[in-house]
N, C-alpha and C positions, 0 to 999 in steps of 0.2 A: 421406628423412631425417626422421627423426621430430619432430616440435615444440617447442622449451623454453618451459615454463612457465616463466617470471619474472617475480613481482609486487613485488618489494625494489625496485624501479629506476624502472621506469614512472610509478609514481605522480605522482613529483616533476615530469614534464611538467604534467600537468593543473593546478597551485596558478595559475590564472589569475584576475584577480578577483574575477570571478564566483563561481570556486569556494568562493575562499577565504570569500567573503560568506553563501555556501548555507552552507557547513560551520557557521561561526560560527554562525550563526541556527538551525540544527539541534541545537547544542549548548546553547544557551541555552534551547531549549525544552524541549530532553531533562531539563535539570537544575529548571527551573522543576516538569517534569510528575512527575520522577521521588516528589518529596515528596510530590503530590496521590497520585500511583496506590498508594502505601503508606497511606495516612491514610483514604483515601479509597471501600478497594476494591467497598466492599459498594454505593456508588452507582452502580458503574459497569457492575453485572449486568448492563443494561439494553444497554449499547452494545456491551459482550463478545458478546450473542447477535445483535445486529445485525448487527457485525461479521462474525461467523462464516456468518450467512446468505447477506449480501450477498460474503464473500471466496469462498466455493463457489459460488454463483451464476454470477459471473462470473470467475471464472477458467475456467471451463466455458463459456460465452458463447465465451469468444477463440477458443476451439477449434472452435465450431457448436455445442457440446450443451447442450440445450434442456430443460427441462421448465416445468407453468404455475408462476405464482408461489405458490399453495396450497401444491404439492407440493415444491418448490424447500426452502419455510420447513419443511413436515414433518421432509423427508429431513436437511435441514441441521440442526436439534437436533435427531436421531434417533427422531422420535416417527412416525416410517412406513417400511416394505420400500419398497426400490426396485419396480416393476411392469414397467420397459425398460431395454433399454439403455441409455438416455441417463441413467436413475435409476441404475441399478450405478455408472457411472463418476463422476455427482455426489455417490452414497454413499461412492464408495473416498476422493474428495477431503475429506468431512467426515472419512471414518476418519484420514486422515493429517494432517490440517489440528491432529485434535487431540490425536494423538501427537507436532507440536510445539509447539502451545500449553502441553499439561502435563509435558512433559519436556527442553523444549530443551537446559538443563544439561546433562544426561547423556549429548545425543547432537553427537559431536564428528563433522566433516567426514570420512567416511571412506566406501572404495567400498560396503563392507559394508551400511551405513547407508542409503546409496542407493538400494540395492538392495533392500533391505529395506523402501523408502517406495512402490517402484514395486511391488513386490511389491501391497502393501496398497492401490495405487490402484484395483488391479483383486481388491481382496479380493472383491465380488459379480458379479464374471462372470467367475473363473476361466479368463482367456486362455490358450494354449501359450505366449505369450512373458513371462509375468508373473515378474518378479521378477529377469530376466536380460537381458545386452545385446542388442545386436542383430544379428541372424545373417547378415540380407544387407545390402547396404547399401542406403541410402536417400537422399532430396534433398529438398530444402525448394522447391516449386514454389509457385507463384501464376498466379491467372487473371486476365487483365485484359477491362476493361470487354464485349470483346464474346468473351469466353467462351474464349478461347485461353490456352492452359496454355505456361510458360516457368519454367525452374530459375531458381530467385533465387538458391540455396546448395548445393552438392555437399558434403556432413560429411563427415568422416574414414571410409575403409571399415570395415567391420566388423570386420577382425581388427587394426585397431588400437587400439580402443576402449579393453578393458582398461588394456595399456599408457598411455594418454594420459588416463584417468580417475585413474589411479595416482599420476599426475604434478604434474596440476594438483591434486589433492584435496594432496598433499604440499609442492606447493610456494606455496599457499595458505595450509597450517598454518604453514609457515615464514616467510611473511611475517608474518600475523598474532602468532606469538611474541616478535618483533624488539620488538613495544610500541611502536612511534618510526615506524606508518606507521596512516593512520588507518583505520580498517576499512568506513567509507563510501565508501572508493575502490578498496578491493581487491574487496568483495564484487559489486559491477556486472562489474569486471573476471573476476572466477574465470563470473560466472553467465553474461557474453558466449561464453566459453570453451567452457563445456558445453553453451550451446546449435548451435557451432560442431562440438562432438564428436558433437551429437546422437548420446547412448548407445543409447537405446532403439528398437526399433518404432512403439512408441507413445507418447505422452503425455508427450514432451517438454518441450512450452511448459507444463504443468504443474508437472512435477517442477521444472521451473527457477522458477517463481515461491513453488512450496513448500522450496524450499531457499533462498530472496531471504530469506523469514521466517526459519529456521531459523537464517543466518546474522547478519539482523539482533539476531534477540532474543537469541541467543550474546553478541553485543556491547555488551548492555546497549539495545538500541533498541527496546523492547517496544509502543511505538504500533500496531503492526499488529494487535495484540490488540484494539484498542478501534475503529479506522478501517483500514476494509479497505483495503490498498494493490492490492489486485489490482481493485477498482471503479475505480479513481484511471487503472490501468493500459487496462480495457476503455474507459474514457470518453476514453482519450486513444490509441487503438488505433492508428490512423493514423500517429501521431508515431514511438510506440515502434517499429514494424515501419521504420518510416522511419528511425530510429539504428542500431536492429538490423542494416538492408544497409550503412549508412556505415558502421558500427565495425567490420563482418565483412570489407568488403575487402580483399585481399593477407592476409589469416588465414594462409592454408597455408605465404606466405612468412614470415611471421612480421612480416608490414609491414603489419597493419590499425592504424588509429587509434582506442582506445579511447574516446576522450574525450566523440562525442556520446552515445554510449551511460549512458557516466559522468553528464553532466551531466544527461541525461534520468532517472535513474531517482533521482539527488540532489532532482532538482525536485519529482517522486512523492511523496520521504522529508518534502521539508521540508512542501508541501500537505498533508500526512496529521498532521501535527504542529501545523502552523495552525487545521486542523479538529479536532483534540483539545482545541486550547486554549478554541475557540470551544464548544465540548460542554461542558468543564469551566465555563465561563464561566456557562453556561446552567442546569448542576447547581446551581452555587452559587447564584446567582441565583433556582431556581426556590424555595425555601425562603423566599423575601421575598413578600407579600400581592402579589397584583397593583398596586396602588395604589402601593404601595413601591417596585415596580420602573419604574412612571413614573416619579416620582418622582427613583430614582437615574439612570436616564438623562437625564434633565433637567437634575440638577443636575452630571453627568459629562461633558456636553458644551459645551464652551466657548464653541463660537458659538450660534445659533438652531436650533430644533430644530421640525418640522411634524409633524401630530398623523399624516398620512399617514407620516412616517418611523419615530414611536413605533412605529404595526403593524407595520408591517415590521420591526422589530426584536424585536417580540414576536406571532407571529403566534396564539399561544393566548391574546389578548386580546381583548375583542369591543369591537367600537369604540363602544359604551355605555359600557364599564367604564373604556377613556381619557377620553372625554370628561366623565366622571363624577371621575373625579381631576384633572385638570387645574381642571373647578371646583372644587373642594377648595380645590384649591394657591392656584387665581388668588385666593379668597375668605381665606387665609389668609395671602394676601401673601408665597407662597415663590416663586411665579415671576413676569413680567410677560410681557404677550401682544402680540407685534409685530402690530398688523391689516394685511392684505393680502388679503383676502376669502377666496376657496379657497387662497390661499397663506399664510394667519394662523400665525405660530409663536411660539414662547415659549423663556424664557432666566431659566436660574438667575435669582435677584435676589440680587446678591450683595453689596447695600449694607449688609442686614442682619447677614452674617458677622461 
């Protein structure tokens, strides 16, 4: 019997506190960052190429494919040919990375679409199975510690694929239309799904982390632009692959648990939105004299503050140029200096206000 895709329903399990507290905080920063990334765009060249270096890099990593870091930053802003295979497959990933970065608008969830990404992942090496599903079927194995191979995941056979790619892409857009279900909890759920159908031959755990984007930035979630969620993904490899078997359980009977998978890739969303802010923070901030930006942390932090934690907070400062404003300040009476030897700190002075 074939599968129902049903995302109208599900949802409403997951609002556990947790959730509802990720969500919340996801949305307040969405709205906070939304005004910066308009106002703002022409500063944030700098992180957009980061981003995009480091989202091809390792979304490629999760999979084994390798090249050195030189060539990695070439190929990822298209300033060099691939020379291996391992370069063809992290060139197709920049190709499609940034036919969503500058189109997402226009490209709505559909098989066609998909196909058309897979197609282009393998734009420079030209496979027999590029651009079409998958002919025989395949399984999702793992090795453990002393080299022994076991199926973690049996996927849908290959001649059901079509069909059940048809289904979920349809009844995804259906939930999505409804407006009254949030799309930070459908979009984990559809991406569980297709990694479940695993469509392809090949290059599955890709195309599911290049359609994670596609359907966030659809949604108005465009942070992945600026903080790769796929670095967020490899640094945290272990965990995901570890939702991935919990959520996928009883799949076939239609009885898996979406939920850690949910919350796992919620957590991703909100971290990558944390570290936007932190970046923005840093943008603005860097437009202040060095001196100034002592200065505002000084007088930003309520308790005592050590000249060992100013660096850390600023690590393109040289600890001359702190110590060199903090005498300023202590000489002009805007801060006082708690002594404590190598623990000596300093605090607004906030008699003066």
């Amino acid at each position: 019997m074939m599968r129902v895709y049903n995302y109208k329903e599900q949802w409403k399990s997951f609002l556990t506190p947790e959730i509802v507290q990720m969500l919340t905080k996801i949305h307040e920063y969405k709205g906070r960052q939304s005004f910066f990334i308009e106002s703002k765009a022409d500063s944030l060249t700098q992180l957009l190429e980061i981003a995009k270096i480091q989202s091809t890099e390792s979304s490629n990593k999760i999979e084994g494919i390798y090249t050195s870091d030189d060539r990695i930053k070439k190929i990822a802003l298209n300033k060099a040919k691939p020379q291996s295979r391992a370069e063809e497959e992290i060139a197709g990933y920049r190709e499609v990375l940034s036919i969503i970065h500058d189109n997402h608008d226009n490209i709505p969830l559909k098989p066609g679409y998909i196909l058309q990404f897979h197609r282009d992942l393998y734009k420079f090496n030209a496979t027999s199975f590029r651009g079409q599903y998958k002919n025989v079927d395949n399984v999702i194995a793992e090795e453990d510690e002393n080299g022994n191979k076991f199926v973690r995941f049996s996927p849908l056979p290959a001649w059901e694929v079509p069909e059940a790619m048809d289904n979920a892409c349809e009844a995804f857009n259906d939930a999505i239309a409804t407006e009254s279900i949030d799309p930070l909890l459908t979009i984990p759920m559809f991406i569980l799904d297709f990694l479940c159908i695993h469509p392809f031959n090949d290059g599955n755990g890709r195309m599911s982390r290049l359609l994670t984007l596609l359907l966030l930035y659809r949604s108005g979630y465009i942070v992945g632009k600026y903080i790769s969620i796929e670095r967020m993904i490899e640094s945290t490899k272990e965990r995901y692959y570890d939702t991935l078997q919990r959520s996928s359980a009883g799949w076939h009977e239609g009885a898996n648990d979406y939920l850690p998978f949910v919350q796992y890739m919620l957590g991703i969303i909100l971290e990558a939105h944390r570290e936007f802010s932190e970046r923005v923070q840093g943008i603005a901030e860097s437009k202040l004299s060095k001196p100034a930006r002592v200065e505002k942390i000084i007088r930003e932090t309520l308790s005592k503050v050590t000249k060992q934690e100013i660096l850390e907070h600023c690590p393109d400062i040289s600890e001359t140029t702190v110590q060199r404003a903090l005498n300023d300040l202590l000489k002009n009476g805007k801060i006082i200096k708690i002594s404590g030897g190598r623990y000596t700190s300093y605090t607004w002075n906030r008699e003066d206000e």
